[in-house]
C-alpha positions as a printed Julia matrix, in Angstrom:
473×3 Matrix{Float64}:
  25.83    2.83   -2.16
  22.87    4.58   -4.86
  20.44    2.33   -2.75
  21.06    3.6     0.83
  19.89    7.14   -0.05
  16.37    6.03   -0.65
  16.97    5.33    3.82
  19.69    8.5     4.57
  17.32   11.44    2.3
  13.88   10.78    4.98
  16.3     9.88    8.1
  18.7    13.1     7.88
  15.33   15.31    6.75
  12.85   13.41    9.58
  15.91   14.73   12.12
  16.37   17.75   11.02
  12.44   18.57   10.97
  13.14   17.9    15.4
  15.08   21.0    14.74
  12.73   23.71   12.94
   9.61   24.47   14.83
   8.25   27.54   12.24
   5.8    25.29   10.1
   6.54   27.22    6.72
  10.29   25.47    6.75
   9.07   22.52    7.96
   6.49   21.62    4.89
   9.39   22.95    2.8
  11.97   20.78    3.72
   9.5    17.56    4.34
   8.82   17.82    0.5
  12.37   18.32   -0.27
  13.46   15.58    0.75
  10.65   13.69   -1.04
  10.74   14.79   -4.38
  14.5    14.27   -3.72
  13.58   10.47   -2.49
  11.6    10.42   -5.84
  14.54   12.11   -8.5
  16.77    9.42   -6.87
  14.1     6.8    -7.87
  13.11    7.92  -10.88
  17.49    7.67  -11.81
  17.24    3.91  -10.52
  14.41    3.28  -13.11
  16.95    4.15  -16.11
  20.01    3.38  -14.49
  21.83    0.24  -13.46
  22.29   -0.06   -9.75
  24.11   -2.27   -7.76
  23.41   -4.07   -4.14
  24.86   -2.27   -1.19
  26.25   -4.78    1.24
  27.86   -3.88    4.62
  28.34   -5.8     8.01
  26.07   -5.22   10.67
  25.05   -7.77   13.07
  28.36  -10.25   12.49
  27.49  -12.35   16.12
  24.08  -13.0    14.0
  25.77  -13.4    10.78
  23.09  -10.96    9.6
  24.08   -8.18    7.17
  23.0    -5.14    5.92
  21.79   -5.71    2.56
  19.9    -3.57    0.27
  18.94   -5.02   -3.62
  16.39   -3.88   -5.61
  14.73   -6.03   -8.42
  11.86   -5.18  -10.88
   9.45   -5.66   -7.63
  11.72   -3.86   -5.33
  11.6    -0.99   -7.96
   7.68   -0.81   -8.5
   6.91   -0.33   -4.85
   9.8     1.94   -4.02
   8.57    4.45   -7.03
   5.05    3.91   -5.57
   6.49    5.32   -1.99
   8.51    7.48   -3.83
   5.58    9.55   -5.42
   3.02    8.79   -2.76
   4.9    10.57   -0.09
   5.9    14.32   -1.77
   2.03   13.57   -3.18
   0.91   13.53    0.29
   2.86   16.41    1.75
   1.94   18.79   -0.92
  -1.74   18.0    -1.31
  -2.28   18.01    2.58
   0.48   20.95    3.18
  -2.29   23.54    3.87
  -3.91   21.45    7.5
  -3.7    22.76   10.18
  -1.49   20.24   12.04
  -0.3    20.35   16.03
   3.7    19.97   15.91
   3.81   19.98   12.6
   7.46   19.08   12.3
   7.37   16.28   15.12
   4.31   14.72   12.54
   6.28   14.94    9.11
   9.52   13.85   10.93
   7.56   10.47   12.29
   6.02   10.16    8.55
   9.31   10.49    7.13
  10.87    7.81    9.27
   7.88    6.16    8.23
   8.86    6.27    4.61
  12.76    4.85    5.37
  11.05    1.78    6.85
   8.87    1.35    3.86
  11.96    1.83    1.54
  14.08   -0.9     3.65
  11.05   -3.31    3.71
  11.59   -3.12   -0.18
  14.55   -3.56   -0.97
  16.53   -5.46    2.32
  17.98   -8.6     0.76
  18.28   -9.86    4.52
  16.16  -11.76    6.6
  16.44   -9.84    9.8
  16.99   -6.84    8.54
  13.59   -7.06    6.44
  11.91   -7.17   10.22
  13.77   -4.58   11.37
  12.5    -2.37    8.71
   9.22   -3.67    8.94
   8.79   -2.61   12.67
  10.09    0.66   11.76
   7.7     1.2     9.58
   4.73    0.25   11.83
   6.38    2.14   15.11
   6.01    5.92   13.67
   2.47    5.22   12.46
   1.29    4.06   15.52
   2.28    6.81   17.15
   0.96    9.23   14.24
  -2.78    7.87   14.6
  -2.83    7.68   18.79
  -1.7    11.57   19.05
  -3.22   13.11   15.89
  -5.87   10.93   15.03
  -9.75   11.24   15.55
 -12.12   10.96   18.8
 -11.86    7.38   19.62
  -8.18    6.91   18.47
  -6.69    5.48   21.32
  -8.98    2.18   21.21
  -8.14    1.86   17.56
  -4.54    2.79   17.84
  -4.58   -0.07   20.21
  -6.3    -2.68   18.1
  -3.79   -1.77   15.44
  -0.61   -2.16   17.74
  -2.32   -5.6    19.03
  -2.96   -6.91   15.52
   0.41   -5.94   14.15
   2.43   -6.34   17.03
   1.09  -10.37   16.9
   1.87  -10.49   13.41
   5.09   -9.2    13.88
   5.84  -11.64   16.57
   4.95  -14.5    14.55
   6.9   -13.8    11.24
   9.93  -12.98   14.09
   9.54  -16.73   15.15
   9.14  -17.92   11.62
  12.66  -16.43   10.89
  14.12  -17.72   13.65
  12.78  -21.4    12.77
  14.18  -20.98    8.97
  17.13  -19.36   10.31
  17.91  -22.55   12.57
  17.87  -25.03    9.4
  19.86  -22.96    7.11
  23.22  -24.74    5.92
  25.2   -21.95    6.58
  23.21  -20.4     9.41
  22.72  -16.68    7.99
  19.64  -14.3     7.23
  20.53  -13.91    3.61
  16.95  -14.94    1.2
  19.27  -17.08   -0.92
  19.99  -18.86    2.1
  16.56  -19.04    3.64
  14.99  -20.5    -0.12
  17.7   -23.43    0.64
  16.63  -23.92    4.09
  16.77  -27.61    5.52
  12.74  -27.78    6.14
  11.01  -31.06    6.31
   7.38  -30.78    5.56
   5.72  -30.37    8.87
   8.43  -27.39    9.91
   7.84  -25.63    6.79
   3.71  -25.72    7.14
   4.99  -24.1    10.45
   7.22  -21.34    8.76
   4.18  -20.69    6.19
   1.66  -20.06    9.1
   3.79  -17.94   11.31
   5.04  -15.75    8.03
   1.7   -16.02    6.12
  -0.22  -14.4     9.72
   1.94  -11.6     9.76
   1.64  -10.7     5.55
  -2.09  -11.26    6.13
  -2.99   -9.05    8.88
  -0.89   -6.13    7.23
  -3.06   -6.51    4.06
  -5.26   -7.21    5.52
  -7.23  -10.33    4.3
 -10.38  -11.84    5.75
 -10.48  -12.5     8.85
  -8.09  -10.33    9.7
  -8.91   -7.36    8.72
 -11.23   -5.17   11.29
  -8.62   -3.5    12.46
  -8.12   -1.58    8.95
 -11.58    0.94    8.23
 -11.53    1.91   12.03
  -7.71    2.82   11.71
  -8.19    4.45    8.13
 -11.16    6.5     9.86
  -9.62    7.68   12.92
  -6.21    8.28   11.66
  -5.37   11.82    9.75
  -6.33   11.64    6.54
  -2.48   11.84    5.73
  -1.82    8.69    7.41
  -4.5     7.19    5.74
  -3.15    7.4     2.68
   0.11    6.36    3.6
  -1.44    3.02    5.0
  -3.65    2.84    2.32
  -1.67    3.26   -0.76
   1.75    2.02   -0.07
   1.55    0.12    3.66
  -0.58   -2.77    2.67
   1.43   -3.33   -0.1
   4.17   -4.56    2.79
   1.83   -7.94    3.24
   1.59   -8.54   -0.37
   5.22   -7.3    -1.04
   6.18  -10.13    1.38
   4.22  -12.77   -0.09
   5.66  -12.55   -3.2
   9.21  -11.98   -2.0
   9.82  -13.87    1.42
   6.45  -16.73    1.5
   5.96  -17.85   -1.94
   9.38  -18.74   -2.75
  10.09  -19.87    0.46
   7.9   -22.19    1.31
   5.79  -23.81   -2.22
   5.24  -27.07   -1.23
   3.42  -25.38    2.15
   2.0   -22.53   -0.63
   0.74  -25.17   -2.89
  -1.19  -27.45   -0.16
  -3.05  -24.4     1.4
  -3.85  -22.18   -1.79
  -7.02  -22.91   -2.35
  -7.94  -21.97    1.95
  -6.05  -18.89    1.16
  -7.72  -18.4    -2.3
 -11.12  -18.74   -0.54
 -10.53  -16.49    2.17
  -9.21  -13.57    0.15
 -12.55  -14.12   -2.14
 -14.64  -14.14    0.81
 -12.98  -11.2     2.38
 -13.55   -9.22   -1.5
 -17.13   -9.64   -1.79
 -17.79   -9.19    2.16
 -16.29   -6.24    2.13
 -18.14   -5.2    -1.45
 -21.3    -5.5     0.11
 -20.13   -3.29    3.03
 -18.36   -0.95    0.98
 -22.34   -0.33   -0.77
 -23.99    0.3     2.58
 -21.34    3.11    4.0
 -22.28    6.31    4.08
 -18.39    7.6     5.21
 -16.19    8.44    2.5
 -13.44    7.31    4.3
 -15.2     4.15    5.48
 -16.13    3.68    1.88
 -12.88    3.53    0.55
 -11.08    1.92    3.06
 -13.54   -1.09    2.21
 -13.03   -1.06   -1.01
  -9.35   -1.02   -0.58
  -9.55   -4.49    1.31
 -11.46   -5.4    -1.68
  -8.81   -4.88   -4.2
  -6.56   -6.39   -1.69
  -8.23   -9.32   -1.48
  -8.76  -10.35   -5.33
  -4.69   -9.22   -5.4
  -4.58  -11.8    -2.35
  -6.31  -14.62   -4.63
  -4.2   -14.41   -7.66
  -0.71  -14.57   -6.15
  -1.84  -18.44   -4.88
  -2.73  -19.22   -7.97
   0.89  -19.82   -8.51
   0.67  -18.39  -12.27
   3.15  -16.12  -14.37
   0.27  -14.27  -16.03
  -1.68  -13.38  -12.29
   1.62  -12.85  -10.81
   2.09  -10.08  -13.55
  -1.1    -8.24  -12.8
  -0.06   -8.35   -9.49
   2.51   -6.77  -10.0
   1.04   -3.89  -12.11
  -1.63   -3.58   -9.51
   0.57   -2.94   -6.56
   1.19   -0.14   -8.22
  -1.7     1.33   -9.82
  -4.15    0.91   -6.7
  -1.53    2.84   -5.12
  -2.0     5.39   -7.42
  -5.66    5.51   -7.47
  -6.78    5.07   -3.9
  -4.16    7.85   -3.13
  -6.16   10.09   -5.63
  -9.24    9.34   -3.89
  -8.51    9.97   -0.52
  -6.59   13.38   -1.4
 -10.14   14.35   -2.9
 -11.73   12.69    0.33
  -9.29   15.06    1.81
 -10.15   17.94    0.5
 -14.12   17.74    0.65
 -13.41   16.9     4.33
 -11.2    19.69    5.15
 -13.58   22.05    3.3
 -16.8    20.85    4.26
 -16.15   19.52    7.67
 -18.02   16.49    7.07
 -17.41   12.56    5.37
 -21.09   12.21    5.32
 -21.92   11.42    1.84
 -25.83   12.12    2.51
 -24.83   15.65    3.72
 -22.83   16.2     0.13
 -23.71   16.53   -3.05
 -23.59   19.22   -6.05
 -19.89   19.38   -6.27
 -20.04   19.41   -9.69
 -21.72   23.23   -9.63
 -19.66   24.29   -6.47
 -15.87   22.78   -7.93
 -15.96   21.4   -11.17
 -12.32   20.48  -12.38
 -12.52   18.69   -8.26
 -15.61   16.53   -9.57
 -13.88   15.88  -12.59
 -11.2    14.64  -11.38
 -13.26   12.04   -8.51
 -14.85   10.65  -11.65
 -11.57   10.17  -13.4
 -10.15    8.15  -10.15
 -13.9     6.51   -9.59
 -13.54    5.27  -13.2
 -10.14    3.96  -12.71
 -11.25    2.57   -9.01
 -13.5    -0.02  -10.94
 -11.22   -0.83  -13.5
 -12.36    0.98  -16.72
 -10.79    0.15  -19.92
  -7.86    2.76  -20.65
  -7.55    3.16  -16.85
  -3.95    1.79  -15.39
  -6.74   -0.98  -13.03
  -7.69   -2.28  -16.14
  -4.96   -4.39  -17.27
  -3.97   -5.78  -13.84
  -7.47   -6.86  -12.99
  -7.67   -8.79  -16.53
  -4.76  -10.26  -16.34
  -5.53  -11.59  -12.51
  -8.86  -12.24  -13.49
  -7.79  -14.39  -16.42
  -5.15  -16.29  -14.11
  -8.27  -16.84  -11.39
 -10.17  -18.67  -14.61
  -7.48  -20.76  -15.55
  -7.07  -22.02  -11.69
 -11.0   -22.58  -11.22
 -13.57  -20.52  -13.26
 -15.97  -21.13  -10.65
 -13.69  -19.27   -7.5
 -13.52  -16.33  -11.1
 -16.8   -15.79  -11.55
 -17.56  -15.65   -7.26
 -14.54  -12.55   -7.46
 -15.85  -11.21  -10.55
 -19.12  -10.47   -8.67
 -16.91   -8.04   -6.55
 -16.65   -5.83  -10.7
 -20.32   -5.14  -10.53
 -20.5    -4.63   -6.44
 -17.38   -1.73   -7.49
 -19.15    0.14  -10.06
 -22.27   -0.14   -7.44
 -20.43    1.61   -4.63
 -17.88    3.91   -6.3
 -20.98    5.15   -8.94
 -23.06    5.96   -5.96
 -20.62    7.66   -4.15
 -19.98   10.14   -6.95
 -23.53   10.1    -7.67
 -24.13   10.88   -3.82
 -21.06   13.9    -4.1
 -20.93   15.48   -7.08
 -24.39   15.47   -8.46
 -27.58   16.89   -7.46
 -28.62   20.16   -5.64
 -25.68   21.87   -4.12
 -25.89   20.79   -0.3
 -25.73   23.16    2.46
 -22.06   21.48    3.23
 -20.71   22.0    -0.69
 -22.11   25.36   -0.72
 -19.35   26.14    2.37
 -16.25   24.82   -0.14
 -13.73   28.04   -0.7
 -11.69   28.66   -3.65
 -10.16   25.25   -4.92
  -7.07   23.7    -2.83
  -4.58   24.5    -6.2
  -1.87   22.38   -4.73
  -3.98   19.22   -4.29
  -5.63   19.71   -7.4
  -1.99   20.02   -9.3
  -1.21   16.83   -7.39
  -4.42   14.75   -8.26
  -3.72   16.28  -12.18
  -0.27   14.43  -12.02
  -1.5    11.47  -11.0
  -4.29   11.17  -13.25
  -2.2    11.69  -16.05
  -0.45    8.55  -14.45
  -3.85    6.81  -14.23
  -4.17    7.0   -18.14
  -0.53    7.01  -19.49
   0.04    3.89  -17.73
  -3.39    2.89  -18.5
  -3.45    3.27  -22.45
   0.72    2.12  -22.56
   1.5    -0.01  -19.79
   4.59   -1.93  -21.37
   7.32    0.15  -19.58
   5.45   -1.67  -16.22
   5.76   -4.78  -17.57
   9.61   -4.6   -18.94
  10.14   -3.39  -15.43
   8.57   -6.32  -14.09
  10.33   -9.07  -16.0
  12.96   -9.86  -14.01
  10.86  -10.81  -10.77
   8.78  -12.96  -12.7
  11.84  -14.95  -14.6
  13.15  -15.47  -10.67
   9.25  -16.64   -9.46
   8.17  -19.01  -12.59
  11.79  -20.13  -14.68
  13.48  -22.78  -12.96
C-alpha cells in the first residue's frame, strides 16, 4: 500500500491545485506535496516495502501492480528530489494559470512514478502515456514562439513510439503461457526467433526515441528550447531516463538473444549519436541548446554500455541515471536563473558573472566540473565504470566514445568561460539581488554532487539487487 502514495500525494495535490486560483497557495501546496513525495521516498530507501497488487483490468488479466527494486528506487528518488527542486527554484516566474501548470506537472510526476515501479505490462504503458500527455500540453500552451511546430514534432515522435511498444506488448502478450501482462510472464514468453527480433524493434523504437538516441533524436534541443525552462528540466533530468529505465527493465531481459544479435548496431548508433552531438554541443551559442546537446551526449555513451551486456557497465549505468539527473538539473536551474534575470540564453551577450553573482558562478563551475566527469564529482565513477565495460567489449568503439571526454570539457569550459568570466556584459550588469531560493536549491544538490561523488557505496548497495536479477542466472 507504502508504494501507491508515491501516485495518490501528486494526483490528490495536481486536483486540488484546479481548485485554488491565488498563486501564493498554489506554489505552496505544489511543493508540499513534493517534498512529501520525497519524505515518503527517502522512508522506502531505509525501510522494507512490499508490492502493492490489486485487480484492475480482470477481462485483460492485467493488474495493478506496483514493485520497486534497487532500479525502481534510484529513479523514483531522482523524481522525488527533481520535482520539489524544480518548484522551489522556479517558484518566483511569472507563470499564466499558475495552478492549471503545476497541476499538469504534478500529474506529470505520478506517471513518472508508475513508469518506475509498475510490475505490469500494460499498466507500464498506461503510465508511460500519462506521463507524456501533461507535458505535451505544458510546452504547446506555455512554451516559447514557435512551440506549436515543436510541440507537434514531439507528439509525432512519441506518439509513434508509443504505438509501437503498444504493438510489441500485444505480440508478447499473445505468446505468454498464461496469457497475462505480468514481466515474469512476459520474460517466459513463447517467442521463436524471428517474433522476438519483432518484439525488440517495436519496444527498442519506442525506449529510443524517448532517450533519445541517434537518429532519433531532433525532436529533443527544439523541445528543451521552446518548452519553459521548468519543463525542461523535468524532460531533461528525469524523462529520458523512461527510455533507458525501459531498456534495462522491459528490453534487455526480455528479449537477449534479439539484444545480443543487434548490440553492436545499437552500440554504434548511440556512439555516433555522442560525438555528433559533442561537436554540436561546441558550436551552440544557446545555453539551453548547449545543454540539451550535451544531455543526448551522456545519453548516448549510457545507451552504449547497457548493450554491452556487462555487470560492471550495467552498474555505472545505474549510478549515472542518477547523477546526470542531478547535474543537468543544476545546470539548467542556473540556465534558469541567468535567463530569467538577464532576458537572454545568448552566451556571446553574457559574461562577468563572476563580478556581478559570485556564489551563482561558483556554483555553474561546481556542476560544469561534475558535467564532464571530474574526479570526486558523483559523474566520475559511472563514466569509469561504463567506460571500462566499453573497453572490455571493443577498445576500439572505447576510445571513439572517449573522444566525446575531451569534446565535454571543450564545450562545458567554454560555456563558463563565455558566462562567468570576462568584462561584466551589458546583460549581467541587469542581474538583481541573487534568486536565494534557487541558490539554496543548487547548494543542496551540489552537496549531492560531491557526497555521492567522494562515497558512492550507499548507490551501489542500493543497486545490488537489480544487477543479481540482470547478470546471476
Amino acid at each position: 500500500m507504502f508504494l501507491l502514495s508515491f501516485l495518490l500525494i501528486p494526483i490528490i495535490a495536481a486536483i486540488v491545485l484546479l481548485f485554488i486560483k491565488q498563486d501564493d497557495k498554489v506554489q505552496l501546496v505544489a511543493v508540499g506535496a513534493a517534498l512529501l513525495s520525497l519524505f515518503a521516498a527517502i522512508y522506502m530507501l531505509t525501510n522494507a516495502t512490499s508490492a502493492f497488487d490489486a485487480a484492475w483490468l480482470p477481462v485483460l488479466n492485467s493488474r495493478f501492480i506496483l514493485q520497486a527494486d534497487g532500479l525502481s528506487k534510484i529513479l523514483v528518488l531522482l523524481t522525488a528530489i527533481s520535482f520539489p527542486a524544480i518548484f522551489i527554484a522556479t517558484g518566483k516566474n511569472i507563470v499564466a494559470n499558475k495552478n492549471v501548470f503545476l497541476s499538469l506537472m504534478l500529474f506529470t510526476q505520478a506517471g513518472l512514478m508508475g513508469v518506475f515501479l509498475a510490475g505490469d505490462a500494460l499498466l507500464f504503458y498506461f503510465f508511460w502515456e500519462l506521463a507524456l500527455i501533461p507535458v505535451y500540453f505544458l510546452c504547446s500552451i506555455w512554451g516559447g514562439e514557435k512551440r506549436i511546430a515543436v510541440t507537434f514534432k514531439f507528439f509525432i515522435y512519441t506518439f509513434l513510439g508509443s504505438l509501437f511498444m503498444l504493438i510489441g506488448i500485444i505480440l508478447v502478450y499473445s505468446k505468454t503461457a498464461d496469457h497475462n501482462f505480468l514481466i515474469e510472464s512476459f520474460k517466459h514468453a513463447n517467442l521463436t526467433a524471428a517474433q522476438q527480433a519483432i518484439a525488440f524493434a517495436l519496444f527498442f523504437i519506442a525506449f529510443a526515441i524517448k532517450m533519445p538516441i541517434f537518429p532519433l533524436h531532433t525532436w529533443q534541443p527544439d523541445a528543451y528550447e521552446q518548452s519553459p525552462t521548468a519543463v525542461t528540466m523535468v524532460l531533461s533530468a528525469v524523462m529520458v531516463k523512461m527510455g533507458l529505465y525501459g531498456v534495462i527493465r522491459w528490453l534487455l531481459p526480455l528479449f537477449p538473444a534479439a539484444a545480443n544479435s543487434h548490440a553492436i548496431m545499437v552500440i554504434d548508433l548511440s556512439v555516433i549519436g555522442l560525438l555528433y552531438a559533442s561537436f554540436i554541443a561546441i558550436k551552440q551559442d544557446d545555453v539551453k541548446r548547449l545543454i540539451a546537446y550535451s544531455s543526448i551526449a551522456h545519453i548516448g555513451l549510457m545507451s552504449a554500455t547497457l548493450f554491452t551486456n556487462r555487470s560492471i557497465g550495467t552498474q555505472g549505468v545505474l549510478i549515472q541515471l542518477f547523477s546526470h539527473g542531478i547535474n543537468v538539473l543544476g545546470l539548467w536551474i542556473i540556465a534558469d536563473i541567468i535567463e530569467q534575470q538577464t532576458g537572454t540564453r545568448s552566451m556571446k551577450n553574457l559574461g562577468g558573472l563572476a563580478k556581478k553573482q559570485p556564489t551563482l558562478a561558483i556554483l555553474l563551475v561546481a556542476f560544469a566540473f561534475a558535467n564532464i566527469a571530474l574526479p570526486l564529482t558523483n559523474a566520475f565513477v559511472g563514466e569509469f565504470l561504463m567506460f571500462n565495460s566499453l573497453f572490455q567489449y571493443n577498445p576500439w568503439i572505447a576510445a571513439a566514445a572517449g573522444v566525446s571526454v575531451v569534446l565535454a570539457a571543450i564545450y562545458t569550459l567554454n560555456m563558463v568561460q563565455k558566462v562567468a568570466y570576462g568584462t561584466v556584459s551589458e546583460s549581467v550588469n541587469k542581474m538583481s539581488a541573487p534568486n536565494k531560493n534557487a541558490q539554496g536549491v543548487l547548494i543542496v544538490l551540489i552537496v549531492i554532487v560531491f557526497v555521492t561523488g567522494v562515497y558512492p557505496q550507499p548507490l551501489f548497495e542500493l543497486t545490488k539487487d537489480t544487477l543479481q536479477q540482470l547478470f546471476v542466472k
